[in-house]
N, CA, C and O atoms as a GROMACS GRO file, in nm:
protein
  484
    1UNK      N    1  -3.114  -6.592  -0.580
    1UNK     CA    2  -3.256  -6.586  -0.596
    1UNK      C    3  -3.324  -6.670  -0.488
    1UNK      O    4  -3.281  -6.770  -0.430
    2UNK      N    5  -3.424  -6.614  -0.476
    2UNK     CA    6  -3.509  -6.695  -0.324
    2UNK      C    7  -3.590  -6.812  -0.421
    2UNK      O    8  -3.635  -6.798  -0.534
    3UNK      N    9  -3.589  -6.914  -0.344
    3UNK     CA   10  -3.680  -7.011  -0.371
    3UNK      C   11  -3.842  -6.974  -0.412
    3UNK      O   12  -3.903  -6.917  -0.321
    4UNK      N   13  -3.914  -6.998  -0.529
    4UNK     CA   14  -4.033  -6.985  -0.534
    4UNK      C   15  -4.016  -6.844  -0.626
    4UNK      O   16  -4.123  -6.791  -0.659
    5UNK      N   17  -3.932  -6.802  -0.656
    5UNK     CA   18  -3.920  -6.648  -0.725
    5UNK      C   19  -3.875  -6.635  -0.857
    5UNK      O   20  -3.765  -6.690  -0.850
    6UNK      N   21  -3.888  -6.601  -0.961
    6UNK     CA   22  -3.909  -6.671  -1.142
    6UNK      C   23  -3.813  -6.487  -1.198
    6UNK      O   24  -3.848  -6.375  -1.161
    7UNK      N   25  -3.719  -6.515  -1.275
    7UNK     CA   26  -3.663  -6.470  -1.341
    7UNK      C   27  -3.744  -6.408  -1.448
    7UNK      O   28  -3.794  -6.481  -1.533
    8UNK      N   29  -3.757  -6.306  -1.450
    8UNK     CA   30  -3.875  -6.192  -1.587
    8UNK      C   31  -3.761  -6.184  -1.730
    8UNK      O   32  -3.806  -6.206  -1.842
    9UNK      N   33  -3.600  -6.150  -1.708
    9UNK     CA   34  -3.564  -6.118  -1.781
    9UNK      C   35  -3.576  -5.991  -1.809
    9UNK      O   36  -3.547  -5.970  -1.927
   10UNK      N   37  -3.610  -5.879  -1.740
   10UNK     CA   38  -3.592  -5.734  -1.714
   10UNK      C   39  -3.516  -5.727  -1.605
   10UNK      O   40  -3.545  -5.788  -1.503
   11UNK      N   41  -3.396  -5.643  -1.617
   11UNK     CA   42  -3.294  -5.549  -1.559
   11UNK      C   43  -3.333  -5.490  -1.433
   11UNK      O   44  -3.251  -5.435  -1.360
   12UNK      N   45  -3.494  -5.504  -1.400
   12UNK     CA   46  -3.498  -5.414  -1.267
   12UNK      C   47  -3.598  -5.283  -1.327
   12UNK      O   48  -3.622  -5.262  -1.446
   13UNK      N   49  -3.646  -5.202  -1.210
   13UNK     CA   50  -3.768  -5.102  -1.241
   13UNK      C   51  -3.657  -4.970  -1.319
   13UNK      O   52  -3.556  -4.946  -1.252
   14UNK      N   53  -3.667  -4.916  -1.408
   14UNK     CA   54  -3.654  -4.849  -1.489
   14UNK      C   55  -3.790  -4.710  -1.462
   14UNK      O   56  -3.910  -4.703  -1.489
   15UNK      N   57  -3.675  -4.606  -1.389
   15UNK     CA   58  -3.730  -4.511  -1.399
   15UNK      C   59  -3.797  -4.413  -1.498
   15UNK      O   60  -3.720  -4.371  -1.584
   16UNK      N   61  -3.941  -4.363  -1.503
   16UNK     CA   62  -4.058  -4.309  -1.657
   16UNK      C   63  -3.940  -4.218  -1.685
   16UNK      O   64  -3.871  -4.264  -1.776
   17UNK      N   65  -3.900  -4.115  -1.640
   17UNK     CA   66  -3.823  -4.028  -1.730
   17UNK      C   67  -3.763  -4.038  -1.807
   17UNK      O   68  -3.769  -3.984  -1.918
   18UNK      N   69  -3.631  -4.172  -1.734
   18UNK     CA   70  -3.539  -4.198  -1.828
   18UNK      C   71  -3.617  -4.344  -1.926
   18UNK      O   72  -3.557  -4.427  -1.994
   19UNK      N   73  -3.684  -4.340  -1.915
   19UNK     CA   74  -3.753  -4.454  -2.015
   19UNK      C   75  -3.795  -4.382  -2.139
   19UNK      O   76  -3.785  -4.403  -2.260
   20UNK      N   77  -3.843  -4.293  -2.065
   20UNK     CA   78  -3.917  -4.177  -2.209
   20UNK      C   79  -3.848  -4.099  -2.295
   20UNK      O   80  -3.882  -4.066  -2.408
   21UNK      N   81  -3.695  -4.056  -2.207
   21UNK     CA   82  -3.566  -3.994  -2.358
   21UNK      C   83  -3.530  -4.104  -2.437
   21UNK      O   84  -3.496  -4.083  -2.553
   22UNK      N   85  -3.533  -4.251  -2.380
   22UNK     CA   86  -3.478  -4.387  -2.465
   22UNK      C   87  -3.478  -4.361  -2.580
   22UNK      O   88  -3.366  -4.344  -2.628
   23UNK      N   89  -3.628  -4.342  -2.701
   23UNK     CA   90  -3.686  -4.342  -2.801
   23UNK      C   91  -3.597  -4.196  -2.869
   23UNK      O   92  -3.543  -4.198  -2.979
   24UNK      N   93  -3.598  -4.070  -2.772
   24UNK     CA   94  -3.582  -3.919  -2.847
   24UNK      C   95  -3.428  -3.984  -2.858
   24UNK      O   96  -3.365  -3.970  -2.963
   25UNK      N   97  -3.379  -4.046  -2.760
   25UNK     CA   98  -3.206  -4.027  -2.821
   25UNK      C   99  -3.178  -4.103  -2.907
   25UNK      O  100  -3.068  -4.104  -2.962
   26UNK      N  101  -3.265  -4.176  -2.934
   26UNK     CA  102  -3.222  -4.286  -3.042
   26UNK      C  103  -3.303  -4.208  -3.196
   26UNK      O  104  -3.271  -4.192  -3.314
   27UNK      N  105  -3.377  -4.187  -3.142
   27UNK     CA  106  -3.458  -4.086  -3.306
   27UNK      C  107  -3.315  -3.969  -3.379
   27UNK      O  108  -3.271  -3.960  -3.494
   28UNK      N  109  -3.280  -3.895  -3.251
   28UNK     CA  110  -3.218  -3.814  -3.246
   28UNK      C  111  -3.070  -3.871  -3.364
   28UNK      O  112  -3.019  -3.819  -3.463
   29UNK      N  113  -3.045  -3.999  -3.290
   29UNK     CA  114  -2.870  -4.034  -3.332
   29UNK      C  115  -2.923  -4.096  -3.496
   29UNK      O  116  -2.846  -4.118  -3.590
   30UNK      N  117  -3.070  -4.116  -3.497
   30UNK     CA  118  -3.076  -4.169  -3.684
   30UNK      C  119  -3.085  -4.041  -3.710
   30UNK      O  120  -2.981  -4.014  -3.772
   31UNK      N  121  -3.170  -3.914  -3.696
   31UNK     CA  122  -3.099  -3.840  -3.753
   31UNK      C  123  -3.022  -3.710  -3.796
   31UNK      O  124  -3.041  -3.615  -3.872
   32UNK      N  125  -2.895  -3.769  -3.682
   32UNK     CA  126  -2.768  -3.711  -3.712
   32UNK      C  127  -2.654  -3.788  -3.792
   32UNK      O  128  -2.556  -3.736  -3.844
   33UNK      N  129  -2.699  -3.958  -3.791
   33UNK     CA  130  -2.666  -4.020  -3.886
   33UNK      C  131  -2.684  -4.035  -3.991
   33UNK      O  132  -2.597  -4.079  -4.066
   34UNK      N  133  -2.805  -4.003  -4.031
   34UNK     CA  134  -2.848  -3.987  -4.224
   34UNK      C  135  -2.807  -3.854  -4.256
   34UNK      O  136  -2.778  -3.845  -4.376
   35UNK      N  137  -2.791  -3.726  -4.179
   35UNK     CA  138  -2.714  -3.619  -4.210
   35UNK      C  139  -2.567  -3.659  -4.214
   35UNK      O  140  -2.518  -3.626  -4.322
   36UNK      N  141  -2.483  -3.717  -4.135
   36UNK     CA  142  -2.367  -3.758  -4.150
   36UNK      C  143  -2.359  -3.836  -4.308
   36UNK      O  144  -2.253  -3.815  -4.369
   37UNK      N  145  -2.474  -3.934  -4.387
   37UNK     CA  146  -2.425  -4.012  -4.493
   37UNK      C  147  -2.494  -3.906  -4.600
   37UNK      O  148  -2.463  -3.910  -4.720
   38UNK      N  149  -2.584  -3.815  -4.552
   38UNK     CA  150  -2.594  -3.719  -4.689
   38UNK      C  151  -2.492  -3.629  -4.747
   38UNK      O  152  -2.489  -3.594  -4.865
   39UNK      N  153  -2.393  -3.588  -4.633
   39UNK     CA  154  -2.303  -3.482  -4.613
   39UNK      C  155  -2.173  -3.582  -4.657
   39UNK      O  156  -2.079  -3.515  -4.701
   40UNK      N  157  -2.153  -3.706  -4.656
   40UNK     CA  158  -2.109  -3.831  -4.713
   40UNK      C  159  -2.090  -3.798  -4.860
   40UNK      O  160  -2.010  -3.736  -4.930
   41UNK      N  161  -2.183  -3.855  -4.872
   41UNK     CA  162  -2.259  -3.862  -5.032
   41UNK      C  163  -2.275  -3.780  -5.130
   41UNK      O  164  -2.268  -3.813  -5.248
   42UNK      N  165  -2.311  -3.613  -5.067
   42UNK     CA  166  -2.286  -3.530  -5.105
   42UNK      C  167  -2.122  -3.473  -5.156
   42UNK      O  168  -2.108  -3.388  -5.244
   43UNK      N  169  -2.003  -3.538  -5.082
   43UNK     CA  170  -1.939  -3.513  -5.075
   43UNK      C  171  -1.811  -3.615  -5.162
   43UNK      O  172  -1.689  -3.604  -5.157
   44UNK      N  173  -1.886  -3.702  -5.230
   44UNK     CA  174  -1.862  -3.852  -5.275
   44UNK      C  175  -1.854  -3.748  -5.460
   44UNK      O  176  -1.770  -3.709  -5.541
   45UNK      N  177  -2.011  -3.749  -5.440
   45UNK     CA  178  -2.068  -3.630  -5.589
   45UNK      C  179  -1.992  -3.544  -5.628
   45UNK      O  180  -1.939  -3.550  -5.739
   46UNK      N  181  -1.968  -3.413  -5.515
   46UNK     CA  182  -1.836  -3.366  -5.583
   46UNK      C  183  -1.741  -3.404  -5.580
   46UNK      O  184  -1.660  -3.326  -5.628
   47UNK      N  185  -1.698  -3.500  -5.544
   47UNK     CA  186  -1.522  -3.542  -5.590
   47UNK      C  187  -1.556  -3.574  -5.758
   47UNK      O  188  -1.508  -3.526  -5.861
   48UNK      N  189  -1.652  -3.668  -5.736
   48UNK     CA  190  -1.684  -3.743  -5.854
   48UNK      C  191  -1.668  -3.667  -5.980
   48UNK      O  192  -1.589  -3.706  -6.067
   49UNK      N  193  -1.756  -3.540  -5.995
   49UNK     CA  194  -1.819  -3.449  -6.027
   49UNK      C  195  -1.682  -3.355  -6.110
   49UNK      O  196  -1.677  -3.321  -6.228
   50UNK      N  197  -1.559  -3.325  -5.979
   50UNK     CA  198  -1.431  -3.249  -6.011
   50UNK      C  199  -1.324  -3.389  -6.086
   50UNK      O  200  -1.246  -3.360  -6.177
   51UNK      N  201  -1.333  -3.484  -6.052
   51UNK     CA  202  -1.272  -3.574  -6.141
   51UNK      C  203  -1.294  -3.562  -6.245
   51UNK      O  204  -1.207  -3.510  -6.316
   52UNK      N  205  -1.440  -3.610  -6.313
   52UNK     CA  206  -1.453  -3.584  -6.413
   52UNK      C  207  -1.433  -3.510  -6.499
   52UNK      O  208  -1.396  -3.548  -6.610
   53UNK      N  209  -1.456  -3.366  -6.462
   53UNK     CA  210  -1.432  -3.250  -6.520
   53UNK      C  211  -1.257  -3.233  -6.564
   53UNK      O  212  -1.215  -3.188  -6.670
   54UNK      N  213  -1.202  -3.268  -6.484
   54UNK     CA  214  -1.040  -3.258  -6.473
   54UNK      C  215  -1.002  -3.426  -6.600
   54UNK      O  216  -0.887  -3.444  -6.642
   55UNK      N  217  -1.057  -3.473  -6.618
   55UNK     CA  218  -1.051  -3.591  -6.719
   55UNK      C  219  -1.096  -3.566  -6.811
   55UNK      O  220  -1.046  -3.632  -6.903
   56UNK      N  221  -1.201  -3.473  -6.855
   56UNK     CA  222  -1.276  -3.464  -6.985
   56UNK      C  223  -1.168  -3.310  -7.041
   56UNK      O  224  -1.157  -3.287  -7.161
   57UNK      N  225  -1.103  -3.223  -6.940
   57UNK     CA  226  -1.004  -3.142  -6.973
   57UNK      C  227  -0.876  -3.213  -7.014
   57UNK      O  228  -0.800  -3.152  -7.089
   58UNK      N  229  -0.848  -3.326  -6.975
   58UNK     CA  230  -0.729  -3.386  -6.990
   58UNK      C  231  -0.734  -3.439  -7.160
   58UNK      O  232  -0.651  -3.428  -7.251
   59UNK      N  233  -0.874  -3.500  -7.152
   59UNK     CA  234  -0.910  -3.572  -7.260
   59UNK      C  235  -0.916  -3.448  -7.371
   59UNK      O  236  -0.872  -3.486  -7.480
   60UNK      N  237  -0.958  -3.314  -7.373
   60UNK     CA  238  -0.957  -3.207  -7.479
   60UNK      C  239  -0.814  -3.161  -7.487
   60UNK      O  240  -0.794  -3.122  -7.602
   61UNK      N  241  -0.739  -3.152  -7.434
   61UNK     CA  242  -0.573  -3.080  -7.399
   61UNK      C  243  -0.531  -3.181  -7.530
   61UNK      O  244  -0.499  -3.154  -7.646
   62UNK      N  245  -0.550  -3.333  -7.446
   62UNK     CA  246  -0.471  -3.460  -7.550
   62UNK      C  247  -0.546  -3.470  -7.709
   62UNK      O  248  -0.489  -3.525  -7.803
   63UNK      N  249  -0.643  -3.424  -7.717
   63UNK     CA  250  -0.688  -3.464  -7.860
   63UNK      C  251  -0.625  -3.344  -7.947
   63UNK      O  252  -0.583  -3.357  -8.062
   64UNK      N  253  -0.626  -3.229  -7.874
   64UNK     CA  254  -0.559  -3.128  -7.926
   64UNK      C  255  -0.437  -3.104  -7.972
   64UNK      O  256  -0.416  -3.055  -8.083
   65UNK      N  257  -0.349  -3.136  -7.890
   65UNK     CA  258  -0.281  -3.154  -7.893
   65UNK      C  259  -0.242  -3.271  -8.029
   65UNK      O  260  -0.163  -3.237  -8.118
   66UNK      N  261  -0.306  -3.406  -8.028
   66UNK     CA  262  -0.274  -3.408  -8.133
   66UNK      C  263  -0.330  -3.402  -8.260
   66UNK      O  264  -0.275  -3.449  -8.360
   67UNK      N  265  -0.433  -3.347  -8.257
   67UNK     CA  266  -0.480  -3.282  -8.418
   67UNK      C  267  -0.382  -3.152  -8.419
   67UNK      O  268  -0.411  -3.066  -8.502
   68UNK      N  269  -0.295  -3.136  -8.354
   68UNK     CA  270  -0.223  -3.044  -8.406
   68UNK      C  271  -0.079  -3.101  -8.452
   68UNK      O  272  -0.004  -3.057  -8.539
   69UNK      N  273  -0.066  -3.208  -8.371
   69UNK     CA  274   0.081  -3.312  -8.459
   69UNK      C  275   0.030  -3.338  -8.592
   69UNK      O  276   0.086  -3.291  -8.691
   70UNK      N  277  -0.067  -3.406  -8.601
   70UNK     CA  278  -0.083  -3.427  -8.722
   70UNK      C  279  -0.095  -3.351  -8.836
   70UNK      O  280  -0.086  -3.388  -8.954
   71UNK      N  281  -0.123  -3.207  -8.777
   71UNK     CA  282  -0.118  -3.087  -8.911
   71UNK      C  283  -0.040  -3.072  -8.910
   71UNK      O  284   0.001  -3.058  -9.025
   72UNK      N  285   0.098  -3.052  -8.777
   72UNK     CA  286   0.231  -3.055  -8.796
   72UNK      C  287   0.284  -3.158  -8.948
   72UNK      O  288   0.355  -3.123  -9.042
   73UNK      N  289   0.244  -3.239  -8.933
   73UNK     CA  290   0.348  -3.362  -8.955
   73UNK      C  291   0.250  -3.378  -9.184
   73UNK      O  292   0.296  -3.432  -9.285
   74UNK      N  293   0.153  -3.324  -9.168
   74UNK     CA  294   0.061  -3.332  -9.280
   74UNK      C  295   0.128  -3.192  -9.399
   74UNK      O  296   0.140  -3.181  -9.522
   75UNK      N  297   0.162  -3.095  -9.266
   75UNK     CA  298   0.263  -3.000  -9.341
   75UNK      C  299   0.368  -3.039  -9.401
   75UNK      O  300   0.395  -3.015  -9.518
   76UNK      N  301   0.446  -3.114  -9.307
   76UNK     CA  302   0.609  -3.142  -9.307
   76UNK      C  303   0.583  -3.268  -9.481
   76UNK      O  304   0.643  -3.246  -9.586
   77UNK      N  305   0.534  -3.326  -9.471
   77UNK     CA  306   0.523  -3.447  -9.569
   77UNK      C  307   0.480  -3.377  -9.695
   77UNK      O  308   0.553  -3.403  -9.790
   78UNK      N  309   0.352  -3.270  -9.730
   78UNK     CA  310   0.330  -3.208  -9.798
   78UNK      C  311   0.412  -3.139  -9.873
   78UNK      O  312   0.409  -3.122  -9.995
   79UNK      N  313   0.517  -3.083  -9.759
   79UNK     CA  314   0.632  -2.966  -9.796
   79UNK      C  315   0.749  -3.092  -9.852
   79UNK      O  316   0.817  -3.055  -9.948
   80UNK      N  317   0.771  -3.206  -9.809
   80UNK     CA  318   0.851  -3.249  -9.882
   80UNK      C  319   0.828  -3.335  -9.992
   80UNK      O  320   0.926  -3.382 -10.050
   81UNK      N  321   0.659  -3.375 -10.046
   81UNK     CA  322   0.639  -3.420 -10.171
   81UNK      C  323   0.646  -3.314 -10.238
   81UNK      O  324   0.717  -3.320 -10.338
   82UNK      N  325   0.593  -3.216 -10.213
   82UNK     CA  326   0.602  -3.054 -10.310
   82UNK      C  327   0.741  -3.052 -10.356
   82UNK      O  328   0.775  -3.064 -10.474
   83UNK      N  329   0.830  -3.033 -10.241
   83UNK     CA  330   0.990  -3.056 -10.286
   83UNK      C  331   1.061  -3.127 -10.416
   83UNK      O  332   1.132  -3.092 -10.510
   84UNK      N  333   0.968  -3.313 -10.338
   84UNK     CA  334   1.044  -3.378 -10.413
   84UNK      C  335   0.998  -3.399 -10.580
   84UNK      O  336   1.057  -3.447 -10.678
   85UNK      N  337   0.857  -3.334 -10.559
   85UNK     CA  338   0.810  -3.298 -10.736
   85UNK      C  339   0.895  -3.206 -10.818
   85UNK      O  340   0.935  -3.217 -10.934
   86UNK      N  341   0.910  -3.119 -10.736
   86UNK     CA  342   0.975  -3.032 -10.802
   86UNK      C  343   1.130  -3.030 -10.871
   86UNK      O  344   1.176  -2.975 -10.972
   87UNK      N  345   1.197  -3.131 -10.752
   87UNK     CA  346   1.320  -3.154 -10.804
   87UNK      C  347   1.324  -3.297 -10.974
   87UNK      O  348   1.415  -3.309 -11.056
   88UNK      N  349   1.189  -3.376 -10.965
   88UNK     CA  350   1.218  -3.401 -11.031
   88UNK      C  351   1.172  -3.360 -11.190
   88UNK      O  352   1.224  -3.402 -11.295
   89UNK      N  353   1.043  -3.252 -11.171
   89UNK     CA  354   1.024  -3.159 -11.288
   89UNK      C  355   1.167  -3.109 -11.350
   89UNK      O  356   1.202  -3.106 -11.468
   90UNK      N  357   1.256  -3.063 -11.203
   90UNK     CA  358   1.372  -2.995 -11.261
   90UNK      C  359   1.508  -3.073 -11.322
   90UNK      O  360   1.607  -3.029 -11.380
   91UNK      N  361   1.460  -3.238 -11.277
   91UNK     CA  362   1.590  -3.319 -11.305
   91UNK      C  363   1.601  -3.304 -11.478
   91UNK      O  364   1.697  -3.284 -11.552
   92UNK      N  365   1.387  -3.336 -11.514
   92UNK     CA  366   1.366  -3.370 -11.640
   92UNK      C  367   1.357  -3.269 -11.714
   92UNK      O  368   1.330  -3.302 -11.830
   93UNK      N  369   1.372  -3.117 -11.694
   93UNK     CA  370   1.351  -2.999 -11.726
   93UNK      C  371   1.468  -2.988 -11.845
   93UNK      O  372   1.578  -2.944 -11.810
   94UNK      N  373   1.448  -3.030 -11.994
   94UNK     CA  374   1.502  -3.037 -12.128
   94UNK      C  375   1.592  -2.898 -12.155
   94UNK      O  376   1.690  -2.900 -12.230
   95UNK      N  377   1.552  -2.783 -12.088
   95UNK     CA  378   1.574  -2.680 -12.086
   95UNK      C  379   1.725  -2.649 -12.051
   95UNK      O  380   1.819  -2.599 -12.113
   96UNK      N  381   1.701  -2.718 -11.880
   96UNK     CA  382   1.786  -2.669 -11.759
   96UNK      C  383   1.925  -2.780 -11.818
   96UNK      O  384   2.035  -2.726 -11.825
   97UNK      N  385   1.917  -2.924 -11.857
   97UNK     CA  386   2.007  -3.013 -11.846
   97UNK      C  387   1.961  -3.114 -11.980
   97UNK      O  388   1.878  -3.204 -11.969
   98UNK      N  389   2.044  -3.073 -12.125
   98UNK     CA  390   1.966  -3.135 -12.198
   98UNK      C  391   2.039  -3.189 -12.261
   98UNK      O  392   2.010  -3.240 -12.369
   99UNK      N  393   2.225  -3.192 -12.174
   99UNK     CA  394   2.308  -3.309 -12.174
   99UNK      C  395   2.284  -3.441 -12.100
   99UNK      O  396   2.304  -3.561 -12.120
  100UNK      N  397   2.239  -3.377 -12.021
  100UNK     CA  398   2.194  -3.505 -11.887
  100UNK      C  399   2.074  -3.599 -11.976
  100UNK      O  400   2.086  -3.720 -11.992
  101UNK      N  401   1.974  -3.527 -12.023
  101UNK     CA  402   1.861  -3.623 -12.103
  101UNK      C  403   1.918  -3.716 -12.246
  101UNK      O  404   1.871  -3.818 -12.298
  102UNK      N  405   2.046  -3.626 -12.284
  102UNK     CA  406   2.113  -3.684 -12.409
  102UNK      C  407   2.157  -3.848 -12.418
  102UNK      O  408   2.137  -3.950 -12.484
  103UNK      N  409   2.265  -3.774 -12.245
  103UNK     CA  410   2.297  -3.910 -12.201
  103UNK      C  411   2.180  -4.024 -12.191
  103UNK      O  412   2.153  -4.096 -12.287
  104UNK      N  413   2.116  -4.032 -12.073
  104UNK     CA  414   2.040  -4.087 -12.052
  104UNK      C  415   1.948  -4.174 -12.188
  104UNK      O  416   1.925  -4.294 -12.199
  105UNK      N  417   1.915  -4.077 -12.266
  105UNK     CA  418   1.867  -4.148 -12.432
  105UNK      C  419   1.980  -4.277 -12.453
  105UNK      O  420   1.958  -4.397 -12.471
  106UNK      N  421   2.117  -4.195 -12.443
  106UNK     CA  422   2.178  -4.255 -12.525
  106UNK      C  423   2.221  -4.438 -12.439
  106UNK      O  424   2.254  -4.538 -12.503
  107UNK      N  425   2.208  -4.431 -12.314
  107UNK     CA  426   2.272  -4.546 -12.241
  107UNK      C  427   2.060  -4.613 -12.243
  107UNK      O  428   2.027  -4.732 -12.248
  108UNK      N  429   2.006  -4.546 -12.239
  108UNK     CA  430   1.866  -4.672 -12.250
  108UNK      C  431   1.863  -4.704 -12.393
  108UNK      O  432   1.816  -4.817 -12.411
  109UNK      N  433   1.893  -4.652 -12.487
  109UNK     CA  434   1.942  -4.705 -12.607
  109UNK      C  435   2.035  -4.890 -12.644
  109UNK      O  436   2.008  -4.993 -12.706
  110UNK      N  437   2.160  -4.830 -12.550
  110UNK     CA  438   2.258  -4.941 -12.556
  110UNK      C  439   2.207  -5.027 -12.463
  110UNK      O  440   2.205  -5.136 -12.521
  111UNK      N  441   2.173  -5.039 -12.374
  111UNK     CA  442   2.069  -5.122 -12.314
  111UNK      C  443   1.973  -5.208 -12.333
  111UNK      O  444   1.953  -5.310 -12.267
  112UNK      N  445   1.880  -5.147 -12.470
  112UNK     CA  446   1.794  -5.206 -12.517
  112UNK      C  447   1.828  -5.286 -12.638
  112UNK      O  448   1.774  -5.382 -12.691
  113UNK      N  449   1.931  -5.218 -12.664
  113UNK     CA  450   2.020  -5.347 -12.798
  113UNK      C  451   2.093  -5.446 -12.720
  113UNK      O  452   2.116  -5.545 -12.790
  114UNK      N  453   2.134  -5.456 -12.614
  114UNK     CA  454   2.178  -5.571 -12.589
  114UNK      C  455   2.109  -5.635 -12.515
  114UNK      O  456   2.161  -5.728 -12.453
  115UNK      N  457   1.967  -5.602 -12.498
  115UNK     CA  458   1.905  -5.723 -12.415
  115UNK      C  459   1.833  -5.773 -12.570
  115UNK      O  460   1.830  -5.896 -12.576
  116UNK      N  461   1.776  -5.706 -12.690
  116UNK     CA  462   1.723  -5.779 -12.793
  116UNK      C  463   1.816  -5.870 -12.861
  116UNK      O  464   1.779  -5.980 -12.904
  117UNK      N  465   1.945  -5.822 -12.873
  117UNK     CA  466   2.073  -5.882 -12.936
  117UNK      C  467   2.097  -6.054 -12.830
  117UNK      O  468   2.102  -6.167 -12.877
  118UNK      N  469   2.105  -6.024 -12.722
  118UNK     CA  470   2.095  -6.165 -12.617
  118UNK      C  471   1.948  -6.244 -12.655
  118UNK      O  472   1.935  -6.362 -12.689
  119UNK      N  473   1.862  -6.159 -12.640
  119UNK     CA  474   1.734  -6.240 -12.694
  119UNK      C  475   1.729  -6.286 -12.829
  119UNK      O  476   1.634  -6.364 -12.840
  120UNK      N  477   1.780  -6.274 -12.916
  120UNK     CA  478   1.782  -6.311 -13.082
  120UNK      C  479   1.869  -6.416 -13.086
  120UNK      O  480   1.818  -6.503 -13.157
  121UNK      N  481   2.063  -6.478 -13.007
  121UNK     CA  482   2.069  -6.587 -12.994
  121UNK      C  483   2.016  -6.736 -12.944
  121UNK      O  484   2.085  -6.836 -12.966
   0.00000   0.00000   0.00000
């Protein structure tokens, strides 16, 4: 720098033309950049959007699935209290086995005399 001559801090004369696209290319690159984060964003939504959907199917498959174990399993228990009523209607059935009830009289009988007979000494 020559003596007597002061530093501006501008680069030098800057030709009008290219001074005047400065502003359009920069307008220009915001926006091709807010199209770039809508097309983003947009694209954020449907993922979002197909997740969900694929989770709330997952979530109906699984509930189904097991309200149907449980009618499974509401059958199976049903079918074997039904069973096990029945076998014992038929154990006590006076009809079917009315040696079996004879017995039975006869040993809660001896049973009950010797626990009153122990209780009376």
């Amino acid at each position: 720098m020559e003596q007597g001559t002061k530093y501006t801090g501008t680069p030098g004369p800057v030709s009008p033309p290219a001074a005047a696209a400065v502003p359009g290319r920069v307008e220009q690159g915001m926006k091709d950049t807010a199209k770039g984060i809508a097309a983003a964003a947009t694209g954020a939504v449907d993922a979002v959007t197909d997740t969900a959907g694929m989770a709330a199917d997952a979530v109906k498959d699984t509930v189904g699935e097991a309200v149907d174990a449980v009618k499974d399993t509401m059958g199976a228990v049903g079918g074997a209290a039904h069973d096990a009523v029945s076998s014992v209607k038929d154990a006590f059935d006076m009809r079917r086995h009315p040696w079996l009830l004879l017995g039975g009289a006869v040993l809660a009988g001896f049973l009950l005399g010797n626990l009153t007979r122990r209780a009376g000494r």
